[in-house]
C-alpha positions as CSV (number, residue, x, y, z in Angstrom):
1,X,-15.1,4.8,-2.9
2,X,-17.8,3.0,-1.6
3,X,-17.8,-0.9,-1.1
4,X,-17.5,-3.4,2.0
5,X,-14.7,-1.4,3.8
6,X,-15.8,2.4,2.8
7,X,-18.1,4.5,2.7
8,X,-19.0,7.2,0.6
9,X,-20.3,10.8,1.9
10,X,-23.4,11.7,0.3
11,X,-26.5,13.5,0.8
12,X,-28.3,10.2,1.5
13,X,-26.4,10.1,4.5
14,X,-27.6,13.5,5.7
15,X,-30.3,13.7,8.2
16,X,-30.4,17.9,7.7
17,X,-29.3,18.2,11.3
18,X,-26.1,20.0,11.3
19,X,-24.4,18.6,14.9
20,X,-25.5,15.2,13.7
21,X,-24.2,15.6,10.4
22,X,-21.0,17.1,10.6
23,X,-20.3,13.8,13.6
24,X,-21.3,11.5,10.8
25,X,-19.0,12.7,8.4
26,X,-16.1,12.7,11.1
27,X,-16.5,9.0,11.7
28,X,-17.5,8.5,8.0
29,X,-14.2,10.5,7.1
30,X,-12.1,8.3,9.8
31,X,-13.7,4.9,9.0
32,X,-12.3,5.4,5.1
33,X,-9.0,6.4,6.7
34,X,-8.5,3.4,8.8
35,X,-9.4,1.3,5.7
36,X,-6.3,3.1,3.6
37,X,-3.8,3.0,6.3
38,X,-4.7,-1.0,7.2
39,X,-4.1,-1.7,3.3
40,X,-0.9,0.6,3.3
41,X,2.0,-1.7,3.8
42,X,4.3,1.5,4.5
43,X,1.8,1.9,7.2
44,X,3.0,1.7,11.1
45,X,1.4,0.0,13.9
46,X,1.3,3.3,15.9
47,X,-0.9,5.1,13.2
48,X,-3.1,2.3,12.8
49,X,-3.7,2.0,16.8
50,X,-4.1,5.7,16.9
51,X,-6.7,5.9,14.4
52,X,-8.4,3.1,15.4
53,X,-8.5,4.4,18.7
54,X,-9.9,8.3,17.8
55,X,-12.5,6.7,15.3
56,X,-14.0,4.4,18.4
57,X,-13.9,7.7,21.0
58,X,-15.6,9.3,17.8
59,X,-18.2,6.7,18.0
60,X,-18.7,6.5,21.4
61,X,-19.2,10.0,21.9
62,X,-21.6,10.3,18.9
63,X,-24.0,7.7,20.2
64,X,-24.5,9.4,23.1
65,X,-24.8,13.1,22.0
66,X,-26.9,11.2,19.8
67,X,-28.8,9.9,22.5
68,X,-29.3,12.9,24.1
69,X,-30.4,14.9,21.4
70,X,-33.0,12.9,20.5
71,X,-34.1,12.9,24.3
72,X,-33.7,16.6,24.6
73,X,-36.5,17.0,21.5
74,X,-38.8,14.3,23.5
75,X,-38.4,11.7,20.5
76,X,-40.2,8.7,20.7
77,X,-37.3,7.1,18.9
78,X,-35.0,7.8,22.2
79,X,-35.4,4.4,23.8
80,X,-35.0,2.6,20.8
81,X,-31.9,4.2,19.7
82,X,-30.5,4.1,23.8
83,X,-30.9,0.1,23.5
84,X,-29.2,0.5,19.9
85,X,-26.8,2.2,20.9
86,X,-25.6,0.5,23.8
87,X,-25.6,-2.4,21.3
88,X,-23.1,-0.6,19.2
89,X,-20.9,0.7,22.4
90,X,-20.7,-3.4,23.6
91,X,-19.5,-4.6,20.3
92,X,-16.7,-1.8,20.5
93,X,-16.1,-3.0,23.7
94,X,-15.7,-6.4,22.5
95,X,-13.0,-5.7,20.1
96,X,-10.7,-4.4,23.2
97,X,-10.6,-7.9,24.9
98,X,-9.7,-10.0,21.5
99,X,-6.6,-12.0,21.5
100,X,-5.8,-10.6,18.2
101,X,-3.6,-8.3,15.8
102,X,-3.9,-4.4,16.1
103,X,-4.8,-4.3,12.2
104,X,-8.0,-6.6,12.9
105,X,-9.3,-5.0,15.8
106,X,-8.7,-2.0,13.5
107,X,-11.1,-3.5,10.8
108,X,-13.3,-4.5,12.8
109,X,-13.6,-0.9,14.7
110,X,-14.3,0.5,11.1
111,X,-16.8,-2.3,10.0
112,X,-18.9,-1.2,13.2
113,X,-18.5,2.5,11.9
114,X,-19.9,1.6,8.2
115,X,-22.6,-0.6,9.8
116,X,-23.4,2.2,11.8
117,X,-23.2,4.7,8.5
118,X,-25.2,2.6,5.7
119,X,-27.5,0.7,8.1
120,X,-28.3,2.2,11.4
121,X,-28.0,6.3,10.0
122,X,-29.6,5.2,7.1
123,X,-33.2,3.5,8.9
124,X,-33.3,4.4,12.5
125,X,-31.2,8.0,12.4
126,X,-33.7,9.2,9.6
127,X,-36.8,7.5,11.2
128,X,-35.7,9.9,14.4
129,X,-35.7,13.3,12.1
130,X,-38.6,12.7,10.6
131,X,-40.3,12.4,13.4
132,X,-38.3,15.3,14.9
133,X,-39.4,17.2,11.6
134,X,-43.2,15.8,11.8
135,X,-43.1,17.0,15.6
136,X,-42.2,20.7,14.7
137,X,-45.0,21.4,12.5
């Protein structure tokens, strides 16, 4: 399952940094769940707001263990990725002062997650290992 509202996990989404990975797959793992539950009309409004809710702590916390893992290993990549990532944390923020249904916020909260996944993890997250990589040799 892989199109405009999921993700599929792969080793192209693996930066061969365990912690990182296995906090990628979480929100990779959530953002595909929020997706199945919002097109579930069986669904209730409490799941949805749950879920929506754990994947945006998810993401939140990521970016800055993120953050500071990349600062801890003296990265050049760290000030780029702060100012990234405070990007991504304002956009989430965003969502919480709409005037708008649960199941849209919802959406939205996982189209930030898959942006984050196929664009961001996928440029700037590898850019950041291989340097890390280049670094330790």
């Amino acid at each position: 399952m892989n199109n405009l509202w999921t993700v599929t996990w792969d080793n192209n989404l693996l930066t061969g940094t365990k912690e990182l990975d296995k906090l990628h797959k979480i929100i990779a793992d959530n953002a595909n769940k929020i997706y199945e539950i919002c097109i579930n009309p069986g669904t209730k409004e409490e799941e949805i707001i749950k879920l929506a809710g754990f994947l945006k702590h998810q993401l939140m916390i990521h970016f800055d263990l993120e953050v500071d893992f990349y600062k801890k290993n003296k990265l050049q990549c760290y000030e780029r990725h702060v100012f990234l990532h405070q990007e991504f944390k304002d956009e989430l923020k965003k969502i919480d002062e709409l005037n708008t249904p649960i199941i849209v916020k919802a959406l939205m909260i996982n189209q930030i997650a898959l942006f984050y996944l196929k664009s961001h993890l996928l440029e700037e997250d590898k850019k950041c290992i291989e340097e890390l990589k280049n670094k330790d040799k």
